[in-house]
OpenMM code with the backbone's topology and positions (N, CA, C; nanometers):
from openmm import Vec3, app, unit

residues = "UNK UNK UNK UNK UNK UNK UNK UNK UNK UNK UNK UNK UNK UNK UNK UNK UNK UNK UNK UNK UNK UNK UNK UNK UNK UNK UNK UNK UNK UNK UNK UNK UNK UNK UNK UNK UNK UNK UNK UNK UNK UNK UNK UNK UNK UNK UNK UNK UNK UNK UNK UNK UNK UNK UNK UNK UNK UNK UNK UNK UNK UNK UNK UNK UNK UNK UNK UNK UNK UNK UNK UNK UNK UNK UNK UNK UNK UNK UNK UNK UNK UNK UNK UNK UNK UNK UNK UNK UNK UNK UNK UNK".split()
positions = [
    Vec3(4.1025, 0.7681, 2.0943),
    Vec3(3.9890, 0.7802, 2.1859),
    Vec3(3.9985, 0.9143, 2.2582),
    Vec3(3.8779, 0.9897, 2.3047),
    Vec3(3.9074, 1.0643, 2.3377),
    Vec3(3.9167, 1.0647, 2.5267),
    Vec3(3.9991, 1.1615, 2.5118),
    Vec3(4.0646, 1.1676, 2.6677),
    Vec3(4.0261, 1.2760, 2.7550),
    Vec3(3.9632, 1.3866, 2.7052),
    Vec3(3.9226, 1.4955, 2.8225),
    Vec3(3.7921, 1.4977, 2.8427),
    Vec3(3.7300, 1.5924, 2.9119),
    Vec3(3.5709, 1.5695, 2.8992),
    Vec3(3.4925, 1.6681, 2.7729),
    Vec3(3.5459, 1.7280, 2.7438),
    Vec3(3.4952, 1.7894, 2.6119),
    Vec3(3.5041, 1.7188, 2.5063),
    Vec3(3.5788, 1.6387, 2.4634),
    Vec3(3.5681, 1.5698, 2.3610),
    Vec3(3.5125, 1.4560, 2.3875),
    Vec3(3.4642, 1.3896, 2.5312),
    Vec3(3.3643, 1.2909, 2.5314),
    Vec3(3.2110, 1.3602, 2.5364),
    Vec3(3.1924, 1.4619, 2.5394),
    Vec3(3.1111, 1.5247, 2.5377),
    Vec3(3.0516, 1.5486, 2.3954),
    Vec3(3.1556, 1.5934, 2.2974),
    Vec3(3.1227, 1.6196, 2.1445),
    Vec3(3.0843, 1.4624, 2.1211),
    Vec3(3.2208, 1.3785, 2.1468),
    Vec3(3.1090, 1.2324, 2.0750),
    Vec3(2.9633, 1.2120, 2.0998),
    Vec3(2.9411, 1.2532, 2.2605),
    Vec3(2.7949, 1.2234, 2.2351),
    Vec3(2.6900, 1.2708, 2.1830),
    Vec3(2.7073, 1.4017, 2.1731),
    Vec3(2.6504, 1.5095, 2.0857),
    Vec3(2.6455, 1.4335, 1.9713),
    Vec3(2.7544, 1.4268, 1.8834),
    Vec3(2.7753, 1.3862, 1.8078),
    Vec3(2.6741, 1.2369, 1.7178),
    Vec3(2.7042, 1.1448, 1.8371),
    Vec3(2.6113, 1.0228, 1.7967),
    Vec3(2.4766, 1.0925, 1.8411),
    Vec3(2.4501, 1.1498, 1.8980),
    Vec3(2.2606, 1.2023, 1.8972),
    Vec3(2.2314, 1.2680, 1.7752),
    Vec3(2.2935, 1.3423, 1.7258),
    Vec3(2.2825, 1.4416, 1.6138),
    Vec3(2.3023, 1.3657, 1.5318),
    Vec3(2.3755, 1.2843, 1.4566),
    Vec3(2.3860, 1.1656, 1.3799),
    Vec3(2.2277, 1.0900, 1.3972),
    Vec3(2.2228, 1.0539, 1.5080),
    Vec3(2.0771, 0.9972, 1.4863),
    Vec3(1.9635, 1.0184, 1.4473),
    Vec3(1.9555, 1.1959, 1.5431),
    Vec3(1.8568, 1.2253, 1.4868),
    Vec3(1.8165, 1.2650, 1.3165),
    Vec3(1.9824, 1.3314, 1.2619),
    Vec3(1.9580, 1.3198, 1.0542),
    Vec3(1.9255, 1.1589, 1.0453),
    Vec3(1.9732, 1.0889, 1.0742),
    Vec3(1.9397, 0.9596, 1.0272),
    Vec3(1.7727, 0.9404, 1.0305),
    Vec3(1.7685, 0.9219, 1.1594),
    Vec3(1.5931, 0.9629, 1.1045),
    Vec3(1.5463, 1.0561, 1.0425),
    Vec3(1.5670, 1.1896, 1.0215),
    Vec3(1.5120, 1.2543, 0.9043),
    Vec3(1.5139, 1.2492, 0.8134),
    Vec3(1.6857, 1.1945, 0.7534),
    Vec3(1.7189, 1.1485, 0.6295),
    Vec3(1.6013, 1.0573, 0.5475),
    Vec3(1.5716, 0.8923, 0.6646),
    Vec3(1.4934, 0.8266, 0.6683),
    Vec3(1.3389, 0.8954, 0.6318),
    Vec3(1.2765, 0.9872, 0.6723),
    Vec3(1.1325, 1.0436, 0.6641),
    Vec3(1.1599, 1.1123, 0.5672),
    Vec3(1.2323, 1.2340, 0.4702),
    Vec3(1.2338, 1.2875, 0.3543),
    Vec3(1.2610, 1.1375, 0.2711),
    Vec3(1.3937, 1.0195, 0.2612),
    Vec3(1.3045, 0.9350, 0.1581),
    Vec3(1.1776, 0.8708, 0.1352),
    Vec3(1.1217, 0.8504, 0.2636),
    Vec3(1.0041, 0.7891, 0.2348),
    Vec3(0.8839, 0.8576, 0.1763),
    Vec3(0.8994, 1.0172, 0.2274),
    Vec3(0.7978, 1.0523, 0.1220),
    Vec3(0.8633, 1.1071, -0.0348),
    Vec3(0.9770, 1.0856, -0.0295),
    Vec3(0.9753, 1.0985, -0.1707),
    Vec3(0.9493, 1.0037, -0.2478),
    Vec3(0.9717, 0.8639, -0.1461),
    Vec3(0.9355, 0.7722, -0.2626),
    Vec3(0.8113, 0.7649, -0.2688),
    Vec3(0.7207, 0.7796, -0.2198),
    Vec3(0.5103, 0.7762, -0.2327),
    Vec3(0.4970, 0.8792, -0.3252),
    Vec3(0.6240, 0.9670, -0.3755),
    Vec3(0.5141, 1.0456, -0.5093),
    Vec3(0.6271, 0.9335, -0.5861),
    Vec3(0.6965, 0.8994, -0.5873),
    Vec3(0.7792, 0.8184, -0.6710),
    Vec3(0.7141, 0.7109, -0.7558),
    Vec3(0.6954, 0.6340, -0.6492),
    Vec3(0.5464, 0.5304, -0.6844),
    Vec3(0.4190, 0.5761, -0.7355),
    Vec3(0.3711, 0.7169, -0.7405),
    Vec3(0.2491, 0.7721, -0.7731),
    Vec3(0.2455, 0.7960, -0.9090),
    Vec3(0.4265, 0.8953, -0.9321),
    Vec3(0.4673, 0.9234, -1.0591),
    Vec3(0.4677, 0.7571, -1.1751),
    Vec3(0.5651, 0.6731, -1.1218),
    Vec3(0.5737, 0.5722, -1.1841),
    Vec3(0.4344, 0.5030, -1.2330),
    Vec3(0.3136, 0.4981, -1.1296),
    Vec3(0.1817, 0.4554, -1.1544),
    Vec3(0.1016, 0.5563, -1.2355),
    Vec3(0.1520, 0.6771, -1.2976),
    Vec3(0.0773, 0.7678, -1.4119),
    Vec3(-0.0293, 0.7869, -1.2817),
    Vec3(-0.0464, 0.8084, -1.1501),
    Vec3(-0.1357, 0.8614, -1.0663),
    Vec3(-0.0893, 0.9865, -1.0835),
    Vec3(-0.1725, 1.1113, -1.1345),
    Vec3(-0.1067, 1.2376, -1.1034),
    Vec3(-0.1768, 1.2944, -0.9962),
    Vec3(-0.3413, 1.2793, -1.0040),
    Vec3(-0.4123, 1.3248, -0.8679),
    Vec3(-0.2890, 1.3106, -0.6991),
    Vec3(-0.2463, 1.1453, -0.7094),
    Vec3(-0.1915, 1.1084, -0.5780),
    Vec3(-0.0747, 1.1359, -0.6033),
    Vec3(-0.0106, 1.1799, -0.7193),
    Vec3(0.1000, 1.2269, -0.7092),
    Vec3(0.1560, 1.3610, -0.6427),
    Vec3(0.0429, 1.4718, -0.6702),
    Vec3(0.0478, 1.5839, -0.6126),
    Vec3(0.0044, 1.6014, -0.4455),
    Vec3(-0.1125, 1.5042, -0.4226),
    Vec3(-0.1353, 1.5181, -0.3293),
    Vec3(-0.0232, 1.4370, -0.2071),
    Vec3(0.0977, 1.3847, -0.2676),
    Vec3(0.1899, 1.2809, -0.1479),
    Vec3(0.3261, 1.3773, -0.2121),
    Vec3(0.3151, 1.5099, -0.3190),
    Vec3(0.4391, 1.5785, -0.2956),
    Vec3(0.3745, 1.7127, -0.2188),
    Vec3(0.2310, 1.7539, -0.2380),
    Vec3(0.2103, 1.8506, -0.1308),
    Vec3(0.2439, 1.8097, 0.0102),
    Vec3(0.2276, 1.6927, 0.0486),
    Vec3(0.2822, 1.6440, 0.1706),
    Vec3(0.4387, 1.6023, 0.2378),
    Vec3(0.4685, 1.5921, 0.1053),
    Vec3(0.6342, 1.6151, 0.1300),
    Vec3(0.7018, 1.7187, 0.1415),
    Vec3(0.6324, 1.8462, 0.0825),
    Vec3(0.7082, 1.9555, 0.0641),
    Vec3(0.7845, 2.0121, 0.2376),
    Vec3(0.6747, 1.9852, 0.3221),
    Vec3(0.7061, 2.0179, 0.4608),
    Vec3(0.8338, 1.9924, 0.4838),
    Vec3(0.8101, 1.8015, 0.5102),
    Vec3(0.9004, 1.7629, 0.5475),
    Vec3(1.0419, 1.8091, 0.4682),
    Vec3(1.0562, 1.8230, 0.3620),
    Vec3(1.1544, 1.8315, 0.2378),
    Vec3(1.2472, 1.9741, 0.3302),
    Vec3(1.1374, 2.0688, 0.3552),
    Vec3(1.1536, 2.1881, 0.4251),
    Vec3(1.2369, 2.2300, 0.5748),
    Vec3(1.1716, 2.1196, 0.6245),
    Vec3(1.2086, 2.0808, 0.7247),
    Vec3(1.3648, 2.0311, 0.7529),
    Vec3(1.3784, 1.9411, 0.6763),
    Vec3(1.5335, 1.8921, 0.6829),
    Vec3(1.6299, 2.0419, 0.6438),
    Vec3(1.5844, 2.0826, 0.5650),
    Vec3(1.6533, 2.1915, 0.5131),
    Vec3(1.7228, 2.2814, 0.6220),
    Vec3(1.5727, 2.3182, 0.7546),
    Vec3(1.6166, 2.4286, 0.8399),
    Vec3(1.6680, 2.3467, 0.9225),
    Vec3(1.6611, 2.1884, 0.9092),
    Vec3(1.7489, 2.1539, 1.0295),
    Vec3(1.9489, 2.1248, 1.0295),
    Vec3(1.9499, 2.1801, 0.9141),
    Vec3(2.0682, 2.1371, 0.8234),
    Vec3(2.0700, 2.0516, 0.7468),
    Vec3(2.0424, 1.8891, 0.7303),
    Vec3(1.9916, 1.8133, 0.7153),
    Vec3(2.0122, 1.8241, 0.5672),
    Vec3(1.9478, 1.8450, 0.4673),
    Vec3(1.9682, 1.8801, 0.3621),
    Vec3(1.9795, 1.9863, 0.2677),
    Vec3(2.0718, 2.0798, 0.1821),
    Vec3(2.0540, 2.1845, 0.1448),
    Vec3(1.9586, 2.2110, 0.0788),
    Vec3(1.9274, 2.3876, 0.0739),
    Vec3(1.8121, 2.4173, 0.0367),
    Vec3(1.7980, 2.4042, -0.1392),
    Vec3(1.9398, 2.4267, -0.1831),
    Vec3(1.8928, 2.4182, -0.3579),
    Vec3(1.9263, 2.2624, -0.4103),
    Vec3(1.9196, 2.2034, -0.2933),
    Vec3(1.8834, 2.0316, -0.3505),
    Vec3(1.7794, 1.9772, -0.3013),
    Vec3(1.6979, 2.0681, -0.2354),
    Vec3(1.5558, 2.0200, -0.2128),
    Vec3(1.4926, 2.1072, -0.3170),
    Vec3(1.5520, 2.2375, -0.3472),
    Vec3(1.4542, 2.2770, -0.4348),
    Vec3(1.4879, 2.2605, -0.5533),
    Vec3(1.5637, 2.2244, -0.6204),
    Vec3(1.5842, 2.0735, -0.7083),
    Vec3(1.4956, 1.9664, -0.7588),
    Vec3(1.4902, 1.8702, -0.5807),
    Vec3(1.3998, 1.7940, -0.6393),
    Vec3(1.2292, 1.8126, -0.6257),
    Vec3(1.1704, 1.9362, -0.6243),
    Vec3(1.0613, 1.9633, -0.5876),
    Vec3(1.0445, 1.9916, -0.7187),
    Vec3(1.1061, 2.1167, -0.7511),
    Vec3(1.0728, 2.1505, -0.9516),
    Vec3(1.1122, 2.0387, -1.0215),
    Vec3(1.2197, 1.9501, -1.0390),
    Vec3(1.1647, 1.8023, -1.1003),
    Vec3(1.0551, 1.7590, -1.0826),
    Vec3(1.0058, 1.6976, -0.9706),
    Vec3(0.9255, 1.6175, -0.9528),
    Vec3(0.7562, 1.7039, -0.9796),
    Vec3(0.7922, 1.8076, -0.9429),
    Vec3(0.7174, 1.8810, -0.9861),
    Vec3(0.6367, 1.8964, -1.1602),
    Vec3(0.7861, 1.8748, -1.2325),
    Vec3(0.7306, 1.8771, -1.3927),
    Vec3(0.7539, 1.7852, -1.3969),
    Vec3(0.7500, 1.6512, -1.3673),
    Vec3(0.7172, 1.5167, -1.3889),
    Vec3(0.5812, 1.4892, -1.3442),
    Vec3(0.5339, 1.5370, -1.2504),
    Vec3(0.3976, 1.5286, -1.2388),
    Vec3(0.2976, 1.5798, -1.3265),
    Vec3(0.3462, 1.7376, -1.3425),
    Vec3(0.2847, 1.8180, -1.4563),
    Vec3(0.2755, 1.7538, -1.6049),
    Vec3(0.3732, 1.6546, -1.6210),
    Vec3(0.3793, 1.6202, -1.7409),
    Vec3(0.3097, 1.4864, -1.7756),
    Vec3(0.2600, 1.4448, -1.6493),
    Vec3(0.1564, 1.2993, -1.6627),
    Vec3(0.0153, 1.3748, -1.7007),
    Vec3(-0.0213, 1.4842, -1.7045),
    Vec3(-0.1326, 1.5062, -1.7773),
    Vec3(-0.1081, 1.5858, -1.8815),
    Vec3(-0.0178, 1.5903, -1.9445),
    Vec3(0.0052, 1.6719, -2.0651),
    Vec3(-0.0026, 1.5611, -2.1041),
    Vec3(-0.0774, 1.5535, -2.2299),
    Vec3(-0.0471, 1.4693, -2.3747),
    Vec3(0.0723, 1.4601, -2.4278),
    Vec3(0.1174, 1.3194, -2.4914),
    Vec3(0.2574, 1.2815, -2.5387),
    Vec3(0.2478, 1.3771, -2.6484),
    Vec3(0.4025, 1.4137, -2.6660),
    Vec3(0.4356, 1.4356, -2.8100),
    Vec3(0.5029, 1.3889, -2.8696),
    Vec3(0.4735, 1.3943, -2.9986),
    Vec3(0.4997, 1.3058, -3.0847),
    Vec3(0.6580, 1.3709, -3.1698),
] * unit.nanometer
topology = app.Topology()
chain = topology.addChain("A")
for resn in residues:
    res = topology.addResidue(resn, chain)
    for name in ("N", "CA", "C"):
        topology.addAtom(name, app.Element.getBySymbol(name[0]), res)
């Protein structure tokens, strides 16, 4: 446990900052999963239009530390040519 006032100080820091990624963590999955569900439903119109809306947030975590930048931009060019690829014709 900690014993001086600086290190009761970092815990609390600590659990706020914890909280607050936790909720962001929380808001980048949820919109990833609405193109998730869009992708899975062959919606490509609502697919693009619920990852143009994610991109922010996606962005966002990034500058807040939250998540790094070449694993958001990762899953943006995936999801990106998974979308692109619900209106391309199968090949055979």
């Amino acid at each position: 446990m900690a014993n001086n006032p600086s290190a009761r100080k970092r815990i609390r820091q600590t659990a706020k900052r914890t909280e607050r990624n936790r909720a962001r963590n929380s808001r980048v999955r949820t919109f990833l999963r609405k193109v998730e569900l869009a992708i899975a439903a062959g919606q490509q119109d609502e697919a693009k239009v619920a990852l143009q809306a994610a991109q922010p947030e996606l962005q966002r975590a990034v500058g807040k530390g939250v998540l790094h930048l070449n694993t958001i931009s990762r899953k943006i060019s995936r999801l990106s040519s998974r979308i692109k690829a619900l209106g391309a014709p199968a090949q055979a």
